[in-house]
N, C-alpha and C positions, 0 to 999 in steps of 0.2 A: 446737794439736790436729791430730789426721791424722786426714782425712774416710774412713770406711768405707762404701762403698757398694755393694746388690745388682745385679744383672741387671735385677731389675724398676723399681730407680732410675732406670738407667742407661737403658732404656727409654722412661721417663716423662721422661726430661730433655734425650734428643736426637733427634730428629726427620730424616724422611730429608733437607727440603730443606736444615735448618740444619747437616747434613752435609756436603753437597754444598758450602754455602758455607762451611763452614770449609776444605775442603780446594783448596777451588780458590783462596782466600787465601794458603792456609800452603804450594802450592806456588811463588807467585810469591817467597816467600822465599826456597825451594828452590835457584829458577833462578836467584836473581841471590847463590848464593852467602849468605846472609845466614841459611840454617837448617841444621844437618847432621844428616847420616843413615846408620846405618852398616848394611849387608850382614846379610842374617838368616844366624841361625849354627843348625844340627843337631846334635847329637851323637848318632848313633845306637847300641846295644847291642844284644846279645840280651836278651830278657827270663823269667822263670820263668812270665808268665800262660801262654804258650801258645808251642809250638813254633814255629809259621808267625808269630808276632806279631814286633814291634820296641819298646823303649822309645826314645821321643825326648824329647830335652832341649831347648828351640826357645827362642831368645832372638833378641831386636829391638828398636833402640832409638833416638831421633831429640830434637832438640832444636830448639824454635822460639824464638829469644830475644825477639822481638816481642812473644809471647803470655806470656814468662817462663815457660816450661815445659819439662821434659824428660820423658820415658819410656821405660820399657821392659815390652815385654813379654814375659813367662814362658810357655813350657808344659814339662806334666809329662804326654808321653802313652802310651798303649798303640796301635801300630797295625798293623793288619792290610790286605793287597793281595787282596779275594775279587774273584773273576769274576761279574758279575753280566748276565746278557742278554750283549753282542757284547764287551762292555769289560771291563778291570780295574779296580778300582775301589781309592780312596785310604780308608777307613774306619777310625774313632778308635774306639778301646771305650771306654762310659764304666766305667771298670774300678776307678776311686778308690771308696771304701765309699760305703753309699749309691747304687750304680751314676750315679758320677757322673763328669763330665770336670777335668779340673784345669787350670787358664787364669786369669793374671793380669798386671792392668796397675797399674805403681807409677808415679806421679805426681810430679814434684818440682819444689821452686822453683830457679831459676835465679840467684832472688837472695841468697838461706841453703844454700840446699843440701837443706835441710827436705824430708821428705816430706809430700806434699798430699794425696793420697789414694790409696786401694788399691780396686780393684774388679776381680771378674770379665767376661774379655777377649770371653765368647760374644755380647753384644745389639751390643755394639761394633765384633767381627771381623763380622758378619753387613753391619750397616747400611755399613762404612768399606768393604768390600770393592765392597755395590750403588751408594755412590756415587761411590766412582772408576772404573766401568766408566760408568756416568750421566756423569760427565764428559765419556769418550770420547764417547761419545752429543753429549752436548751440542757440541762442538768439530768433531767427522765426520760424523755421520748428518745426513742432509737436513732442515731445518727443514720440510717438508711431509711427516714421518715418520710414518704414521698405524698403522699394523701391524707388529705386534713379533712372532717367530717365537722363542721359547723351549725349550732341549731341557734339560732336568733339573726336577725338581717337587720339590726338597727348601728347607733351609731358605735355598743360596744361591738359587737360582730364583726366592722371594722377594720378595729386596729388589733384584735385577738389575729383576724388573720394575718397583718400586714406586723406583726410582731413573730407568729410563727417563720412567716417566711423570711424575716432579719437572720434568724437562728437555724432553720432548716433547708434543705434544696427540696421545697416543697413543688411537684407538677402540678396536683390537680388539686380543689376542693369544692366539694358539697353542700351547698347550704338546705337546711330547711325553717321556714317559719309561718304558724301558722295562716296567714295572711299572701296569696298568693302573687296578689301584685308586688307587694313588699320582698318577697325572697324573687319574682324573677329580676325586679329594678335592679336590687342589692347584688347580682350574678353578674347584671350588663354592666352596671357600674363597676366592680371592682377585678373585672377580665380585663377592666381596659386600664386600671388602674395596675394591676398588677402584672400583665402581662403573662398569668397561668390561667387554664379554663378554669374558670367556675362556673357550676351551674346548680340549676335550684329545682330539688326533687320534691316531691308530694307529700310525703310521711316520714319523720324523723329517725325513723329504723335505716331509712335509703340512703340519709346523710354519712351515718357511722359504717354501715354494712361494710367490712373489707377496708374503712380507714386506718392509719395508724396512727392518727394523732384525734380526738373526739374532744371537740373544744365547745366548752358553753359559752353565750355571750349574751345574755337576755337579760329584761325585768321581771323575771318571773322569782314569785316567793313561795313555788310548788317545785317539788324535781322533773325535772326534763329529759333526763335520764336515767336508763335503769338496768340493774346486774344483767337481765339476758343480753343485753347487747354487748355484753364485752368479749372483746377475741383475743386469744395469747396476742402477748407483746405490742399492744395498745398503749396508749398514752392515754389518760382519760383529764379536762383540766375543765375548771370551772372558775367564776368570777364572782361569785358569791356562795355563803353555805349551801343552802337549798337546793341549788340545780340538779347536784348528783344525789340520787333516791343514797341513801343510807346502807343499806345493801349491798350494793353497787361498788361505795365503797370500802366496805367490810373484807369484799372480794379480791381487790387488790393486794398483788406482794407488797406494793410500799406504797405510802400516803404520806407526804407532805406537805404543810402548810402555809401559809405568807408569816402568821402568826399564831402565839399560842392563847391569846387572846380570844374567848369565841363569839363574842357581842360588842356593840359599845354600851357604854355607862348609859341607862336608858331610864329617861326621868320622866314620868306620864302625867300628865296634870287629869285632875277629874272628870271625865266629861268626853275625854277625847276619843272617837272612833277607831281606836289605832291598832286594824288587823293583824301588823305583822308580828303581835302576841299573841297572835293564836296559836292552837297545839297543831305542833308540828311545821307552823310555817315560818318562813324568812331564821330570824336569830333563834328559836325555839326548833328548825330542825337540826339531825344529831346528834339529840343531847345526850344518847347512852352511847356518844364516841368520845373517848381520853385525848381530845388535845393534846393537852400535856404530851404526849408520849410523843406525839409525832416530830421529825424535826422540820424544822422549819427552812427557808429556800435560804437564808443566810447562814443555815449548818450544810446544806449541801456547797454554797458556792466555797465555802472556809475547808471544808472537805471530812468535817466532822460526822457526815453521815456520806451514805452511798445514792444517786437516786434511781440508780441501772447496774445489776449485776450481769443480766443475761436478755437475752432477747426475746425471750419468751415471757419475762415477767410483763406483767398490768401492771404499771406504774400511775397514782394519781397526784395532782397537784389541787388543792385547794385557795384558792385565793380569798379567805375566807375574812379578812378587815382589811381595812385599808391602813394609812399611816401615814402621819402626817409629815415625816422623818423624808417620804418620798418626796414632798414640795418642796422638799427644804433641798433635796440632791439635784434633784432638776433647774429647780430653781436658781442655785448656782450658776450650770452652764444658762441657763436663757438669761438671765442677769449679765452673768462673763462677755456673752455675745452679742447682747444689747447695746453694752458699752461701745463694745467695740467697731459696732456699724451704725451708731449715731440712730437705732431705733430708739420710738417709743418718745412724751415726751415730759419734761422737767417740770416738777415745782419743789417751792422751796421750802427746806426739809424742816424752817422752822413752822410750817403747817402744821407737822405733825410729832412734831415735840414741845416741849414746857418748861418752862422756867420755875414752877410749881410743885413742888416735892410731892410723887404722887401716894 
């Protein structure tokens, strides 16, 4: 049988820390060569929703043989580049009927080939994205890290913070974004949720001022942040290229990244409005930075690099691609523990296989 599962399964069944440790398992596979992962792919069009919009075609995919699992995951989307407050911003419509978004992860065994289960990619891309920046954290920011300095109040904002605080003895954080109502809800919501103050200040200078941990969480395809704000022995972490000005990171003792990877395969059909080729923004910002050199969070967790010598250094983490390698490590446990509490529900798995030599 092939396990079908919702969002809200998916939810109930993986948890931030048990995140954090599948992934920091599944990339010591990574490092030593023993798990592979291949490059997200776009195909971008023009689309008939809307003139200024793009359809994208997004696939990503990774396999962990340890855990007996492959995946990939699918999107099907509409999006749009608006200007909101100083930035451009990256925004999906949910434009499928229903006003809903289209995202899925298909699961398979490594030992049949069988598919295991299907479920939607949103509680998953949320939670996999806050605890591989939580990783960062955990391996760079200062173990006496008491104050987090947050600029975006949506839903990645989140779990950045609710993944620092797995890894850190976080007290207080800061939010700011530009949208006033949006960063105080995001304060009352997530003080109750987390049980530290948060609160939500005016101007994005007031979030970082004095933090030790400056964590990006937005859609923005402009930087958010920038080299004057940095103070010895800061953590600086972002969740996409762009957010940190270029500079900013130049400034840093050590940079780190998710990956050396610094775009996905990005295939534009004619026609299509698709801003985030423009100079300077989203995948096109710092392109006179060597990747390459930096290492990446699965050379610090293997111990092949360092990501704190001293307390004084600026340490940065880039969360700079994502990877499909992660649905595949998560995926395992929500699959593991789906089974085993009778979530989620059956159909039968000659659905989705063939008799047919493909």
């Amino acid at each position: 049988m092939t396990l079908i599962l919702s969002n809200d399964d998916v939810e109930k069944l993986l948890t931030m820390p048990d995140c954090v440790e599948a992934l920091e398992q599944a990339y010591k596979e990574l490092a030593f060569g023993r798990g592979v992962t291949r490059q997200r792919s776009d195909c971008i069009t023009p689309t008939s929703h809307a003139p200024d919009a793009v359809y994208g075609l997004k696939s990503m995919d990774g396999v962990v043989p340890a855990l007996g699992v492959g995946a990939i995951r699918i999107n099907s989307d509409i999006v749009t580049n608006p200007k909101i407050g100083n930035t451009q911003r990256r925004v999906k419509v949910p434009a499928a009927p229903g006003n809903r978004y289209v995202g899925l992860v298909l699961l398979f065994s490594t030992a049949n080939g069988e598919p295991l289960a299907i479920f939607p990619d949103g509680v998953l891309q949320h939670i996999r994205v806050g605890a591989t920046n939580g990783l960062g954290v955990k391996y760079m920011a200062r173990e006496d890290s008491r104050v987090l300095g947050l600029l975006g109040s949506g839903w990645q904002a989140e779990t950045q913070l609710t993944a620092a605080l797995t890894v850190r003895d976080i007290k207080e954080a800061r939010c700011y974004s530009p949208t006033r109502e949006n960063r105080e809800a995001f304060a009352a919501r997530m003080s109750e949720v987390t049980g530290i103050d948060v609160r939500p200040v005016e101007h994005p200078e007031d979030a970082v001022r004095g933090a030790d941990i400056a964590m990006c969480g937005s859609n923005s395809i402009d930087p958010i942040f920038f080299k004057d704000w940095i103070e010895p022995g800061m953590h600086l972490s972002s969740i996409k290229k762009p957010e940190i000005d270029p500079a900013a990171i130049k400034a840093a003792d050590r940079v780190a990244v998710h990956t050396h990877d610094t775009a996905p395969i990005l295939v534009v059909a004619e026609g299509a409005p698709f801003q985030e080729e423009s100079k300077g923004k989203s995948w096109n910002a710092a392109k006179d930075l060597d990747f390459s050199k930096f290492p990446t969070i699965a050379d610090l967790i293997v111990g092949r690099a360092k990501g704190r010598e001293g307390d004084k250094e600026v340490t940065c983490f880039l969360n700079n691609l994502g990877l499909g390698f992660q649905f595949a490590a998560a995926g395992a446990v929500i699959y593991k523990r789906a089974v085993e509490q009778g979530a989620g529900h059956d159909l039968p798995t000659d659905w989705f296989t063939e008799t047919v030599h493909p």
